[in-house]
C-alpha positions as CSV (number, residue, x, y, z in Angstrom):
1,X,102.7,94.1,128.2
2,X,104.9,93.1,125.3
3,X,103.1,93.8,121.7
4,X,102.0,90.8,119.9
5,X,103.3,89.1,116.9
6,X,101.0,89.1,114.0
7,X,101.0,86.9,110.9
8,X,99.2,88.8,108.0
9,X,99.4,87.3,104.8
10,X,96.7,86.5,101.9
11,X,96.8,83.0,100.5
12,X,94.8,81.9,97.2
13,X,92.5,78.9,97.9
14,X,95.1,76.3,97.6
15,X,97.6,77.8,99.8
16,X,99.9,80.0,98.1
17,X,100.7,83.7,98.7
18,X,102.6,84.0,95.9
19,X,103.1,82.9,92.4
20,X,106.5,80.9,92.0
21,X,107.7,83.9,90.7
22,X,107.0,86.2,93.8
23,X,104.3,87.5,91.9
24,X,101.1,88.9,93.7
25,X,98.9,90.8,91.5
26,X,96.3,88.2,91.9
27,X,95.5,89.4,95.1
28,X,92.2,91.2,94.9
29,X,88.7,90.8,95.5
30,X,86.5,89.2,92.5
31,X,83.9,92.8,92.4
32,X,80.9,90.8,94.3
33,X,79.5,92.8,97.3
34,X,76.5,90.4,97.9
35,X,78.5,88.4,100.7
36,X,80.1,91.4,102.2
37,X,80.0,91.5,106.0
38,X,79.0,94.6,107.9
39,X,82.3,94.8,109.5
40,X,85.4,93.0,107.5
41,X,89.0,93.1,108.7
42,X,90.2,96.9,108.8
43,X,93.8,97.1,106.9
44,X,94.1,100.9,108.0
45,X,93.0,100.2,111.5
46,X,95.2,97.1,111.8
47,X,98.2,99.2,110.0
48,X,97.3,101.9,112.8
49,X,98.4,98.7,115.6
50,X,102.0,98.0,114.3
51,X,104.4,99.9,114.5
52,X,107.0,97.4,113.1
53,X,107.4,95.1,110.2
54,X,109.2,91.4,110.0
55,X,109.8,90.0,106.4
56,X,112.4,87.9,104.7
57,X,114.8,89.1,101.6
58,X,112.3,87.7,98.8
59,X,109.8,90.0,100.3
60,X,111.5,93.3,100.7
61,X,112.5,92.6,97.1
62,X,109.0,92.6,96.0
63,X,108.1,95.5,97.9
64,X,106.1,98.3,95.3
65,X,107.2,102.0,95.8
66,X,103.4,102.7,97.2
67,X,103.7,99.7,100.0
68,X,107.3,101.4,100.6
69,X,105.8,104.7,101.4
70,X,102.7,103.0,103.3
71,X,105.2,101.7,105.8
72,X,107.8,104.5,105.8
73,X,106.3,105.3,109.6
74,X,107.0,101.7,110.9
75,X,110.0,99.9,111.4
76,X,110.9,97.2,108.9
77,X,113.5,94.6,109.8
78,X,115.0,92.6,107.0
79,X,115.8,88.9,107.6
80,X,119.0,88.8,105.2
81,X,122.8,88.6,105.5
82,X,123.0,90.6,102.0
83,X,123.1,94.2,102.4
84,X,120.5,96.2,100.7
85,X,121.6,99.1,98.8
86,X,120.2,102.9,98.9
87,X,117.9,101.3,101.5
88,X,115.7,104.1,104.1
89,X,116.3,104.7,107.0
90,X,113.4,102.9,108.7
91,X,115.0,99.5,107.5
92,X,117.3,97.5,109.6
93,X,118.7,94.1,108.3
94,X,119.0,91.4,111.0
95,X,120.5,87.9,110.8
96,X,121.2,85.0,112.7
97,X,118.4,83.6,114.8
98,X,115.7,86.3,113.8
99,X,113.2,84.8,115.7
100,X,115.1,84.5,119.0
101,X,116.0,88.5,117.9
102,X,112.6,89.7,117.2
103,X,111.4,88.1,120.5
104,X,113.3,90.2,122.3
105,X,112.7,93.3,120.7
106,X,108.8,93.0,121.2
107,X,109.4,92.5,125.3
108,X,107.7,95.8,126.2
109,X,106.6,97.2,123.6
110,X,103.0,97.9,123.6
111,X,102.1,98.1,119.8
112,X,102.3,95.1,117.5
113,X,104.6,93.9,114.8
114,X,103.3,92.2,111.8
115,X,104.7,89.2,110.3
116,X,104.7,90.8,106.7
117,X,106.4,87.0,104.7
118,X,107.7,85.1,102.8
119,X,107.6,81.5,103.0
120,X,111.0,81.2,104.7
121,X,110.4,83.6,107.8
122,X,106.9,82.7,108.6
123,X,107.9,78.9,108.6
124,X,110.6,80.2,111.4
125,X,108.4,82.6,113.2
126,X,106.0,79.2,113.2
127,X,108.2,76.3,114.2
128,X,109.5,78.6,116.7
129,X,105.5,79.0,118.5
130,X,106.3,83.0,118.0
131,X,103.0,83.7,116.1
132,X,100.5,85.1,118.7
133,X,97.2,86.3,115.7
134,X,97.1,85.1,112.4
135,X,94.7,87.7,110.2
136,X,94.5,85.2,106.9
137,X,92.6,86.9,103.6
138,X,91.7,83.7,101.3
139,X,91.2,84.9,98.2
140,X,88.6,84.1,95.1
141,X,91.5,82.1,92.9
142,X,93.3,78.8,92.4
143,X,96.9,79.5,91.5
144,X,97.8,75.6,91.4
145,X,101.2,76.3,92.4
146,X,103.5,79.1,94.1
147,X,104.8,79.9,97.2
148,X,102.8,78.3,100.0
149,X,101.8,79.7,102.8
150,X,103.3,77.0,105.2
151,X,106.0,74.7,104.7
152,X,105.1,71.3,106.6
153,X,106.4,69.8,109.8
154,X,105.1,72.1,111.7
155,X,104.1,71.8,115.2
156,X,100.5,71.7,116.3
157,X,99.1,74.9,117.5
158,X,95.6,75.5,118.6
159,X,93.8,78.6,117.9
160,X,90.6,80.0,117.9
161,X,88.6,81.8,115.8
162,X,88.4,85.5,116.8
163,X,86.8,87.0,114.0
164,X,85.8,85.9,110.4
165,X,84.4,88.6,107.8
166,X,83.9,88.6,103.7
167,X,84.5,91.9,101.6
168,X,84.7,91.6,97.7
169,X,84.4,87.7,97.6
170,X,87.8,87.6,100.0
171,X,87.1,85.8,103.4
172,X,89.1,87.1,106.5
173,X,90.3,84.9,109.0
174,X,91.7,86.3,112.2
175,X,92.7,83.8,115.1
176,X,94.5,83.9,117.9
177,X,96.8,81.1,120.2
178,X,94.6,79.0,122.7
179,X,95.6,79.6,125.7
């Protein structure tokens, strides 16, 4: 069984999942427990499923010294055609048709891969139908503008809701295709 391509991303309420600057400090629960569900999406558990990473340049540019050490057990491909200096040795730059790439790596492989961003790679991974879960966090703020979360012109794709949960005023929404 070939591991599953997962989009996992939090968006502010208008769409965005970054400021126009790349920015994401905003992303964070507003300190309200009253609507907390008894069982919200699991990052550690869900880190525990991948054991690979998919993210564009902009992304891996943004990456904080403590997400760099979080993921220094997976994999982390690096949609570019810049190389990336002093980079570990878990990362692998790809180019070309990424997509078509990462499709092929993920034939037989039992653990997942999560689609980490930007903009860019997840409107690829999208247009291309290669987005098997989507785990969406929608949190408490309106940025007004940014980097959205989808680009437009995108195929229809009809999923269903697997699992929807609330911790800290964030609301977690985790689908998957229709078959």
């Amino acid at each position: 069984m070939a591991g599953k391509i997962i989009l996992s991303v939090a968006m502010s309420l208008d769409g965005f999942i970054a400021e126009s600057d790349g920015g994401y400090g905003w992303v964070k629960g507003e300190g309200d427990s009253a609507q907390d569900t008894k069982s919200p999406f699991d990052m550690m558990k869900f880190m525990d499923g991948v054991d690979s990473l998919v993210m564009g340049r902009g992304s891996w540019e943004i990456c904080t010294p403590e997400a760099l050490e979080m993921f220094k057990q997976k994999k982390i491909y690096v949609a570019t055609h810049r190389d990336i200096q002093d980079k570990p040795d878990n990362v692998e730059i790809i180019s070309g048709n990424v997509v078509r790439k990462i499709l092929d790596m993920q034939k037989g492989k039992g653990k997942d891969m999560w689609l980490f961003g930007g903009t860019k790679i997840i409107d690829d991974f999208l247009k291309a139908k290669a987005i098997d879960e989507y785990a969406i966090a929608v949190v408490p703020i309106i940025l007004g503008e940014g980097k959205p979360l989808f680009l437009g012109k995108n195929p229809m794709q009809k999923l269903h809701l697997k699992k929807l949960s609330s911790k800290d005023g964030m609301v977690f929404l985790e689908y998957v295709k229709r078959k």
